[in-house]
Structure formats: structure tokens, C-alpha cells
N, C-alpha and C positions, 0 to 999 in steps of 0.2 A: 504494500500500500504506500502513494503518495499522502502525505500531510502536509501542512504549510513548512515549510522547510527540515523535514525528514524523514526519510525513508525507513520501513520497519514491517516486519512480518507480520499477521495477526495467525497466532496459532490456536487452534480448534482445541481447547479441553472436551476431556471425557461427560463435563454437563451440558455441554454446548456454549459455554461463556468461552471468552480469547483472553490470549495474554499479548501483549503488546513488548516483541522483541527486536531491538535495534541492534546487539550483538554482528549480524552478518554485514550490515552497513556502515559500522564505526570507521572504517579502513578508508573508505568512500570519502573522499573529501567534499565539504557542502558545496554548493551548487544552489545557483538561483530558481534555475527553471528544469524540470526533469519531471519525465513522467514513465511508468509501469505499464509495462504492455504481459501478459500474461501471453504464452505460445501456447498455439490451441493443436498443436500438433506432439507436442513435446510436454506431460502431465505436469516434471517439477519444473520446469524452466521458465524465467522473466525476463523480460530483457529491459533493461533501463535507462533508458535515453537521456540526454540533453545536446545543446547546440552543438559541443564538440567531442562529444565522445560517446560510447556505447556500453553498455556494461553487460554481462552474459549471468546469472544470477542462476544456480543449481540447486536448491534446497532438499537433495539427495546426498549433496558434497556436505560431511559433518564439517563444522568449524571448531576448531579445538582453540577455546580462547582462556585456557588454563594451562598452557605450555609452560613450562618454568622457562626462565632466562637470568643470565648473570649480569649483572652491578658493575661494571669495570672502573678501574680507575685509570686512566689516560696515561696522564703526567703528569709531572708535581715539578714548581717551578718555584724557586723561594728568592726574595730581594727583587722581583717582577722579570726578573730574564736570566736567571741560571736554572738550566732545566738539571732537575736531579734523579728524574725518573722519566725515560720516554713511553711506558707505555707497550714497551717490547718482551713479550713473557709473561712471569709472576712479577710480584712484588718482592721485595730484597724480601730475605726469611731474616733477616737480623734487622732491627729498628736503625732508622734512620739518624745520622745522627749530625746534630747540624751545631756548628759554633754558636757562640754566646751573638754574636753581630745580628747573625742573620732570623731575623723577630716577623718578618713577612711572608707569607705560602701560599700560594695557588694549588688549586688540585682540579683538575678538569676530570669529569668521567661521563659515564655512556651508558646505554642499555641497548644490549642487537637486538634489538626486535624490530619485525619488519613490516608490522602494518603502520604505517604511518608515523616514524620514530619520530617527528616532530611534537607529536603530541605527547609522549614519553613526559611524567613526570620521576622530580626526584624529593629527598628530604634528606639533611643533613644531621649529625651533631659528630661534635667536636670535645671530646671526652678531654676535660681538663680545663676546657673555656665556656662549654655551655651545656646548661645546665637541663635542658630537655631537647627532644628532635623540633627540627624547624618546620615551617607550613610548606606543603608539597609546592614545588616550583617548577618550572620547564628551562632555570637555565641550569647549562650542563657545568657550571664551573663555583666556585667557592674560594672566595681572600679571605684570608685572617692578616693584620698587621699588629705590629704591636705587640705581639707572645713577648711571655716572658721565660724566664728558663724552666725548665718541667719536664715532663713525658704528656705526650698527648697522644689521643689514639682517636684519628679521622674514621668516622663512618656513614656511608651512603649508601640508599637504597631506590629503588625506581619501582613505578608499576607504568605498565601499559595502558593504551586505548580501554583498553578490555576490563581495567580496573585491577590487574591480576600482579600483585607484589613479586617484583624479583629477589634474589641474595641480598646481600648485605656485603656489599668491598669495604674495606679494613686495612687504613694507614696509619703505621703508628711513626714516631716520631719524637726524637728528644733533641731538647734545645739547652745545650750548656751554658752552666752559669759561667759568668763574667770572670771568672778566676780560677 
């Protein structure tokens, strides 16, 4: 079914009421003008138009929108341009260990998910500076300045379109004191 700007199955419960499921069209990016043509040849098939493109819609094909996926951490870049970590592999298996000077850290990371990674949210906390996780966000990157000496342990997680929570990436980090 078309509605005012969104696309969504109605599926037939066992009493005859519907549940109203957008699950297979979150991936779909919005669209002004589209409209649902049912193939009268072909039982589960839709096909979903607009001005520039077509969409072929199977509702035989399960959607598995509880796939786990992993939390990456990218890079880590400390003082805004020495990169300490590029992102190639694991994560060092021994904590990071950074001089007294260097008080500022960037951490970029990701989630591969591939319906529409844009929409990928993430939430932080930073075990040693704060003191609960943050409110979910869609940017992919995180500054602290100003640390002081300590051990701190970075962690970030994402979920998908889907609403579906990834791992948890885990940077830990210590900042020596001045002496």
C-alpha cells in the first residue's frame, strides 16, 4: 500500500484485522510521488514506481532484518592529525598509550550494514569522562579534548534502519600523567 509518504504492507491476521508493516521499505529511500501496482500475473509481486526509478517488491523473499552486525572502530586520531590507529585489523590487544601532552582524541567508526548505512545510528560513552551513554546520533565520529591523565575505555555501538542493535567496539586508552 501507498500512504501519504510511505510505503508498507498490510498483513492479513488470522481474525481478519492487518498489521501495518514498513520493515521491507525502510531501505527505500523517500520519495515524493510513487505509486503500487500489484502484478496480476505474478501472486506475490508489486512493482513500485516513481519518476525515476522502478522497484520489483517479492513478499515470498523473507527479509531478515535481525542480522547481527559489528560496531567498528575506524581510526583514532589524537592532537586532530596524528592518526594512531588506521582502522586496518583489530584493535592493539594492549591499551593504548598516549603521553601526558596529548589531552585530545578523535575516534571515527562505522557499522557495514547495507540497507541504507546512512541512516545507521550510533551512541557513545567514554568510561572515565562520562558518566552515562549518549542520545543515538548518525555522526560517525566522536572529540574529547581536554583529558586529563587516567585510563579511559571508549565504547560505541550502532543499530540499523531496522532498529536492530549491533556489538559494542571497545577502545581503551591511557593518558600519562605529566611526570
Amino acid at each position: 500500500m501507498v500512504t501519504q509518504g510511505e510505503l508498507g504492507v498490510g498483513v492479513r491476521q488470522v481474525d481478519s484485522t492487518y498489521i501495518w508493516k514498513r520493515d521491507p521499505f525502510l531501505r527505500i529511500e523517500e520519495w515524493d510521488d510513487y505509486c503500487a501496482y500489484p502484478d496480476p500475473l505474478q501472486r506475490n509481486i508489486t512493482w513500485i514506481g516513481c519518476i525515476d526509478r522502478v522497484i520489483r517488491y517479492n513478499e515470498a523473499i523473507p527479509l531478515k532484518t535481525d542480522q547481527d552486525f559489528p560496531t567498528l572502530i575506524r581510526d583514532v586520531f589524537i592532537q586532530g592529525d596524528s592518526l594512531v590507529y588506521g582502522g586496518a585489523g583489530l584493535l592493539p590487544e594492549h591499551m593504548l598509550t598516549l603521553r601526558s601532552n596529548y589531552k585530545s582524541i578523535r575516534v571515527n567508526y562505522a557499522a557495514p550494514t547495507f540497507d541504507d548505512a546512512s541512516k545507521n545510528m550510533y551512541q557513545y560513552m567514554l568510561e572515565g569522562y562520562d558518566s552515562e551513554w549518549s542520545d543515538w546520533t548518525g555522526e560517525t565520529y566522536r572529540d574529547f579534548t581536554g583529558l586529563s591523565h587516567g585510563t579511559y575505555r571508549f565504547m560505541v555501538r550502532s543499530k540499523n534502519i531496522y532498529q536492530h542493535t549491533g556489538s559494542t567496539a571497545v577502545l581503551e586508552f591511557k593518558i600519562l600523567p605529566p611526570f
